[in-house]
FIMI-989965 format. One record per residue: x, y, z of N, C-alpha, C in turn. Coordinates in pm, whole numbers, padded with zeros to 5 digits, always signed. Example, Ala and Ser with C-alpha at 12.3 -4.5 7.8 and 13.67 -1.06 7.14 Angstrom:
// residues 2
+01319-00569+00780+01230-00450+00780+01320-00330+00780;+01285-00225+00708+01367-00106+00714+01290+00003+00787;
This chain:
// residues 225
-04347+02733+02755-04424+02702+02635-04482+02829+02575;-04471+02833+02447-04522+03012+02381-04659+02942+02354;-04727+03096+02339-04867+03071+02334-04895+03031+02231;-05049+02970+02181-05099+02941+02079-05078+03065+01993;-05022+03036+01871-05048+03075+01712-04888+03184+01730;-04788+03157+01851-04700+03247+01836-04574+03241+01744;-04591+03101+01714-04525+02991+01637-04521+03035+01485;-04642+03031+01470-04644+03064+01290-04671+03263+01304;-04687+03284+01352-04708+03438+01348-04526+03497+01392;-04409+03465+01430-04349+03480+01405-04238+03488+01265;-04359+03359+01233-04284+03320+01069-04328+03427+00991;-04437+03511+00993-04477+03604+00922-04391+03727+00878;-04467+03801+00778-04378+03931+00774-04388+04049+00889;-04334+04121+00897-04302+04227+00992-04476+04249+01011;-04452+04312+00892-04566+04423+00889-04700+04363+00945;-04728+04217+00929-04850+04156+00975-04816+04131+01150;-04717+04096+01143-04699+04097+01300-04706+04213+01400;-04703+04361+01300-04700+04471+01430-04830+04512+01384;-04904+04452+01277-05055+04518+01260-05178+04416+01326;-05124+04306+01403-05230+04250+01496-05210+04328+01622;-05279+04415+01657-05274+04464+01822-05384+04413+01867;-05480+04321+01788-05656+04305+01874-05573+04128+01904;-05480+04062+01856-05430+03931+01851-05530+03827+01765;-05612+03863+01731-05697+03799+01639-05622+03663+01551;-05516+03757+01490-05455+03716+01418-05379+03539+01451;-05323+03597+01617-05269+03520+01652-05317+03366+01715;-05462+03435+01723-05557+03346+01775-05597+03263+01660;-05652+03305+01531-05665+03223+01421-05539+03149+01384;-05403+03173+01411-05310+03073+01326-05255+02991+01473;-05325+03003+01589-05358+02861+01720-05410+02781+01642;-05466+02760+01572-05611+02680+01563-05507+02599+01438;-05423+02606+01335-05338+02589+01266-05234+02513+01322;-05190+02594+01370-05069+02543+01489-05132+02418+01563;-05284+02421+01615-05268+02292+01676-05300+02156+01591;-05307+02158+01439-05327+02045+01336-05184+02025+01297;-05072+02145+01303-04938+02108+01268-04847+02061+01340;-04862+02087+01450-04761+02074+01538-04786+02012+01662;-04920+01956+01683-04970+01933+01776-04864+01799+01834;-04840+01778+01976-04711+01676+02002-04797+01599+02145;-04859+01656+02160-04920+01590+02314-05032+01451+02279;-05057+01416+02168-05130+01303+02132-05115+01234+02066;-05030+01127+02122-04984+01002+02064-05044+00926+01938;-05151+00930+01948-05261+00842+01887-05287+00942+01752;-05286+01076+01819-05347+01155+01613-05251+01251+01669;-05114+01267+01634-04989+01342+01585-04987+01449+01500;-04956+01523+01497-04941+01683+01409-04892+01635+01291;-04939+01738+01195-04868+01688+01052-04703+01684+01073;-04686+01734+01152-04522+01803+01165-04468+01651+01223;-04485+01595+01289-04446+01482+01364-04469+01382+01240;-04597+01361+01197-04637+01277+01073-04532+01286+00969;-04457+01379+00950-04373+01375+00801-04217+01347+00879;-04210+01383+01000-04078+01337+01055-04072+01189+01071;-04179+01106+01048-04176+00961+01045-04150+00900+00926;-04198+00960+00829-04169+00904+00676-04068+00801+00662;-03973+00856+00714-03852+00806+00658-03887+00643+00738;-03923+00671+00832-03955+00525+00941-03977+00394+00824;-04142+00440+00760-04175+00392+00682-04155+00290+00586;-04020+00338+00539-03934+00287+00456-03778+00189+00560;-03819+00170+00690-03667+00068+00767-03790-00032+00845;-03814-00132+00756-03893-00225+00814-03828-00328+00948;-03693-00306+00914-03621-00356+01086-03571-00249+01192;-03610-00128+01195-03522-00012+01284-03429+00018+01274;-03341-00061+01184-03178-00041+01204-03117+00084+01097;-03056+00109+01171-02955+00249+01093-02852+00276+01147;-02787+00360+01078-02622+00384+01088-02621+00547+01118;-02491+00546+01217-02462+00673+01279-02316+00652+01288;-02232+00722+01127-02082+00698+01112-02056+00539+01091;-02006+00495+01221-01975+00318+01172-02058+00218+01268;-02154+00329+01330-02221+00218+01440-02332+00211+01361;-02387+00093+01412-02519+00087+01394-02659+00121+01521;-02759+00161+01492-02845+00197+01567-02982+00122+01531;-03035+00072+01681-03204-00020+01667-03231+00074+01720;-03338+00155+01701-03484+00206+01735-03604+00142+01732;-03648+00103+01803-03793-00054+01797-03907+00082+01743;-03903+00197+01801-03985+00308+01772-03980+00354+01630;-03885+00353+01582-03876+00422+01411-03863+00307+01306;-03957+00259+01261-03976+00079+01224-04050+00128+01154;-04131+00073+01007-04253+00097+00950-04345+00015+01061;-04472+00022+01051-04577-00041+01127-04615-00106+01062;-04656-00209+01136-04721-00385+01042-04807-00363+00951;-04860-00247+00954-04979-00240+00807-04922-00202+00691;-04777-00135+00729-04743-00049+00607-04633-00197+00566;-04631-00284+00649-04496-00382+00535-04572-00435+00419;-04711-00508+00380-04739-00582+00249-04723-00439+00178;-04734-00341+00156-04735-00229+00051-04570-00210+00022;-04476-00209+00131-04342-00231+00088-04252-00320+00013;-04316-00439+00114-04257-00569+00000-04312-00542-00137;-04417-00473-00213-04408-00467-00329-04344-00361-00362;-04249-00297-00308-04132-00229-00358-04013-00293-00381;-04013-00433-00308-03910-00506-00308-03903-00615-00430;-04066-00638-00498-04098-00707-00582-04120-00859-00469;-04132-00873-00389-04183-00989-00309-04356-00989-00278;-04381-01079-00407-04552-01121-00379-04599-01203-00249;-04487-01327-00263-04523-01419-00108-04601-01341-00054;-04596-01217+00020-04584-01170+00170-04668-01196+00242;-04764-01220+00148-04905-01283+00265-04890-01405+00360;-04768-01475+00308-04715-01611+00369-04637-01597+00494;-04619-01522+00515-04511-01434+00658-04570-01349+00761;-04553-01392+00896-04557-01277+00942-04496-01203+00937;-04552-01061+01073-04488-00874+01039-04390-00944+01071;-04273-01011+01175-04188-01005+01204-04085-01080+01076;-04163-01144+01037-04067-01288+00921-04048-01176+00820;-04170-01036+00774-04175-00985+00660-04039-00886+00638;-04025-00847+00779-03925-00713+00831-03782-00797+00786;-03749-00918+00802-03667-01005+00818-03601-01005+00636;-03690-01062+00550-03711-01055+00424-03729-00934+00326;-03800-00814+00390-03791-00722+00313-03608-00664+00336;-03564-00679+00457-03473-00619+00470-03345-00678+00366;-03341-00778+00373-03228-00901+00326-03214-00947+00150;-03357-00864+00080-03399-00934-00045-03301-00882-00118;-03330-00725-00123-03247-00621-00201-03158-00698-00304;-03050-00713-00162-02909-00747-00255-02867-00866-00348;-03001-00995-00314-03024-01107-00388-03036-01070-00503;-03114-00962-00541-03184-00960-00720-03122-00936-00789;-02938-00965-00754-02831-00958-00855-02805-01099-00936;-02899-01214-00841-02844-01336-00887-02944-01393-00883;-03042-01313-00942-03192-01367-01016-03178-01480-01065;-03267-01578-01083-03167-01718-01246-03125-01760-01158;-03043-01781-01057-02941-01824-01020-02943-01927-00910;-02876-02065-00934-02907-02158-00828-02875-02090-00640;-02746-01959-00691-02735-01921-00560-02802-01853-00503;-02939-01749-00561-03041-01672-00562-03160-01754-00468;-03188-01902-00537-03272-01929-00455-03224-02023-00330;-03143-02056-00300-03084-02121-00199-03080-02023-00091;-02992-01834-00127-03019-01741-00010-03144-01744+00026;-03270-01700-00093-03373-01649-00038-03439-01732+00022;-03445-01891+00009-03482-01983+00102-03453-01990+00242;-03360-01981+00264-03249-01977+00387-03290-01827+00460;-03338-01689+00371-03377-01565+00421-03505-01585+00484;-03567-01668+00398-03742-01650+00420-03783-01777+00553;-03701-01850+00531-03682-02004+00684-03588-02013+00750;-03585-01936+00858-03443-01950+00935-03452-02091+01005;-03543-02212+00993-03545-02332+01068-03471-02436+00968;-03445-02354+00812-03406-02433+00749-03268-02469+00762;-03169-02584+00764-03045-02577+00793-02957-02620+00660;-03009-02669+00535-02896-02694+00450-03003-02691+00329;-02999-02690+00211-03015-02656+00052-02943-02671-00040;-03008-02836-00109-02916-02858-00171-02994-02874-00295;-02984-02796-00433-03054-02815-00551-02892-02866-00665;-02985-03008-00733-02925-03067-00834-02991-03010-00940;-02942-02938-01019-02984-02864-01158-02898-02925-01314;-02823-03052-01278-02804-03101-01325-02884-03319-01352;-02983-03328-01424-03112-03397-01412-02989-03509-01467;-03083-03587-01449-02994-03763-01515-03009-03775-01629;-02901-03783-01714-02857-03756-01867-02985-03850-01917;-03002-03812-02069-03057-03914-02161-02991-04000-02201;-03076-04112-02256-02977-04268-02311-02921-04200-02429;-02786-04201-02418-02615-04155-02517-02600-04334-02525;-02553-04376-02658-02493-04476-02689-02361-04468-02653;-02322-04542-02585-02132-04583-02563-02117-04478-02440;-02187-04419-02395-02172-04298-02266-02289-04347-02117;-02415-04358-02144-02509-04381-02041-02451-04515-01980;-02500-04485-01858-02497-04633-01770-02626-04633-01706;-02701-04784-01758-02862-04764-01699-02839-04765-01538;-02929-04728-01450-02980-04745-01351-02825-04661-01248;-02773-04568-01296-02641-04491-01253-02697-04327-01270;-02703-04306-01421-02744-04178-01450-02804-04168-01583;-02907-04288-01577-02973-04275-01731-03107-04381-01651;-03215-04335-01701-03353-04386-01688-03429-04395-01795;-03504-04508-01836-03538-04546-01955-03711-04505-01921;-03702-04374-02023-03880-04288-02039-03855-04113-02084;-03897-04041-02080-03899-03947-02140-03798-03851-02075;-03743-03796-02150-03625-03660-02075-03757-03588-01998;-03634-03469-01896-03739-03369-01817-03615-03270-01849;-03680-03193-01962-03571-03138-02039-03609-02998-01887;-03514-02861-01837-03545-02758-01762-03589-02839-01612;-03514-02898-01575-03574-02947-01457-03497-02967-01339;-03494-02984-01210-03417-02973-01121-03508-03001-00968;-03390-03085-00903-03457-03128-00756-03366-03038-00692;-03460-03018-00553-03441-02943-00469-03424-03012-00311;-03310-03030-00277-03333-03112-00141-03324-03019-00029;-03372-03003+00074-03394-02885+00214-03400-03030+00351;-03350-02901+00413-03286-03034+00558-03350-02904+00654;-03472-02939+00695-03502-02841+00800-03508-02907+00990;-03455-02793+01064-03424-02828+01174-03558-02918+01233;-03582-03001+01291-03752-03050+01376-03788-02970+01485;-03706-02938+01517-03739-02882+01690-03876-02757+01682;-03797-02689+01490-03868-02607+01492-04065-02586+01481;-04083-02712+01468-04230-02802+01411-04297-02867+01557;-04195-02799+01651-04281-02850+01850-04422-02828+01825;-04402-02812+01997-04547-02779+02007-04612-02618+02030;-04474-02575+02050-04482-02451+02033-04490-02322+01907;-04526-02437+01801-04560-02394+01658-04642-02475+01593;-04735-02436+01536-04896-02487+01498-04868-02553+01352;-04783-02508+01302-04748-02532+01146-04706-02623+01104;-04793-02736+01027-04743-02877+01026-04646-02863+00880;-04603-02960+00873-04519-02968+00790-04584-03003+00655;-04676-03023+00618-04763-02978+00478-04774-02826+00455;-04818-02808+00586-04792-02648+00530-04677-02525+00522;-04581-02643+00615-04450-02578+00615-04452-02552+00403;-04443-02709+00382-04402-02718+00225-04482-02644+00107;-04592-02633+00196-04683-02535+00112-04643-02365+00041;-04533-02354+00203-04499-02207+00140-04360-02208+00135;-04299-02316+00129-04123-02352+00043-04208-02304-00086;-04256-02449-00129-04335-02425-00301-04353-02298-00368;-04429-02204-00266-04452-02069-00287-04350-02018-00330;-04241-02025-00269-04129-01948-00255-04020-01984-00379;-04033-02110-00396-03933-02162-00501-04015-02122-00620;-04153-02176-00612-04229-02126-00720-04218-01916-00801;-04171-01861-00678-04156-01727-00691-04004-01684-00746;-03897-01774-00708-03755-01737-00754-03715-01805-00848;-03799-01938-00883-03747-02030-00988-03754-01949-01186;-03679-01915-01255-03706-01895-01369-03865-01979-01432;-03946-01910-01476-04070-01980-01530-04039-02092-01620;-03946-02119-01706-04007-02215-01795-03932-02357-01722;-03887-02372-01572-03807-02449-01554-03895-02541-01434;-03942-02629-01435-04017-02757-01291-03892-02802-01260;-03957-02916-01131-03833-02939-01011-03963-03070-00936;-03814-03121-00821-03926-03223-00752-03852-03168-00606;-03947-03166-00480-03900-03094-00374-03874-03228-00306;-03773-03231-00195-03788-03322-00115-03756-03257+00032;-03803-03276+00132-03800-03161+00233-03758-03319+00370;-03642-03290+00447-03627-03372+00542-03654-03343+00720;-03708-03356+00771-03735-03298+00925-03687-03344+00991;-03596-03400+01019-03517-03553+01073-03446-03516+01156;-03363-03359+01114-03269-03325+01209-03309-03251+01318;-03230-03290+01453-03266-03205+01559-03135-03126+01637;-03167-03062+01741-03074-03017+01803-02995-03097+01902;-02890-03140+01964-02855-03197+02041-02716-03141+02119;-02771-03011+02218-02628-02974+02257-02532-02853+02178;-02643-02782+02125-02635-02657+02069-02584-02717+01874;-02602-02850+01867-02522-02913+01720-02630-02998+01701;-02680-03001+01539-02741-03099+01466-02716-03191+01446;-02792-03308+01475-02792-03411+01393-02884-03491+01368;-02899-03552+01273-02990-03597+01156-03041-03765+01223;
C-alpha cells in the first residue's frame, strides 16, 4: 500500500514533486486522498468509488450485458430510495403504489410500451407488467351500438337510454392464490390500484367499467376458474 498523499503527488508536475524534500506537500494532499479515494468504509465511500456507482443508479434490476451474456449483480442496482426519482424518468406517477421490488420490475419493462401509448395493447402489457398475479385481460373497446333502425337488435347489442359515447369495459381474471394469507391486500385494494393504473394509461377523454374476477386458482401447476 503507498503512503498517504503519494497518489496525487505523483500526478503532479516534476518540478513540485522534486521541490517537496520537508514532504509537507505530500502530507497535505493525504488528507485529499483520504475524501477521494478512501475504499475501507463501506458506509461513507470516497468520491472516487461514489462516481463509479452512477451508472448503478440508473439499472433498477442489476442486469447487464457482457457481449451476448447477460450479467445480475444484486450489488450494482439503484437503491430503494433512488427508484421513485427514476420512475419519473420513465414518466410512471403510480410508483407510490409498488413496492422497491414491484418498482425495479416496472421501471425496467415500461420503456418499450410508450410506443403503443392509446393503445388497447399498451394497457393490457402494462397491466400484466405492473400484476404479475394477473392471468388474462380482456378490454371490449367496442361499447353496444346505438338504436340504428333496420340494424339494432334490442337486448343483443342495443340498450334503450343514453349512448356512452369513448367508453370501454375492462375484464381482468386474476390468479386467488395470490390474495392468501400470505398477502394482506384485499381485493378492494387490489382494485384500487388496477384503477390507478388504467386510470394512468387510459387516453383522458375516454371512461370504462372494470370488472375484476378472483375465481381462478392454481391446481397442479394449471388454472382453473
Amino acid at each position: 500500500m503507498s503512503e498517504p498523499g503519494a497518489r496525487l503527488l505523483e500526478s503532479l508536475p516534476a518540478i513540485y514533486r522534486a521541490g517537496d524534500t520537508s514532504g509537507h506537500l505530500q502530507c497535505l494532499l493525504g488528507v485529499f486522498e483520504e475524501v477521494l479515494f478512501r475504499n475501507d468504509t463501506p458506509d461513507s465511500p470516497g468520491i472516487e468509488q461514489q462516481i463509479e456507482a452512477i451508472p448503478s443508479f440508473f439499472s433498477p434490476s442489476g442486469v447487464g450485458h457482457i457481449g451476448e451474456h447477460i450479467k445480475l449483480d444484486e450489488h450494482a442496482r439503484a437503491p430503494d430510495r433512488f427508484l421513485p426519482w427514476l420512475a419519473t424518468w420513465v414518466a410512471f406517477k403510480p410508483h407510490a403504489l409498488f413496492t422497491a421490488e414491484q418498482l425495479r420490475v416496472i421501471i425496467s419493462g415500461i420503456a418499450p410500451l410508450y410506443q403503443k401509448r392509446g393503445t388497447r395493447a399498451y394497457l393490457e402489457q402494462l397491466l400484466e407488467l405492473c400484476f404479475p398475479e394477473i392471468l388474462d385481460v380482456d378490454i371490449d373497446d367496442n361499447p353496444i351500438l346505438g338504436f340504428i333502425i333496420g340494424q339494432a337488435k334490442v337486448g343483443e347489442d342495443t340498450l334503450f337510454g343514453d349512448e356512452r359515447p369513448f367508453w370501454f369495459r375492462i375484464s381482468i381474471e386474476v390468479q386467488r392464490q395470490s390474495f392468501g394469507s400470505r398477502v394482506t391486500e384485499s381485493h378492494r385494494e387490489f382494485e384500487q390500484r388496477v384503477r390507478a393504473i388504467i386510470d394512468f394509461a387510459k387516453p383522458a377523454h375516454t371512461g370504462y367499467d372494470l370488472r375484476l374476477d378472483f375465481s381462478a386458482r392454481e391446481q397442479n401447476g394449471r388454472y382453473t376458474v
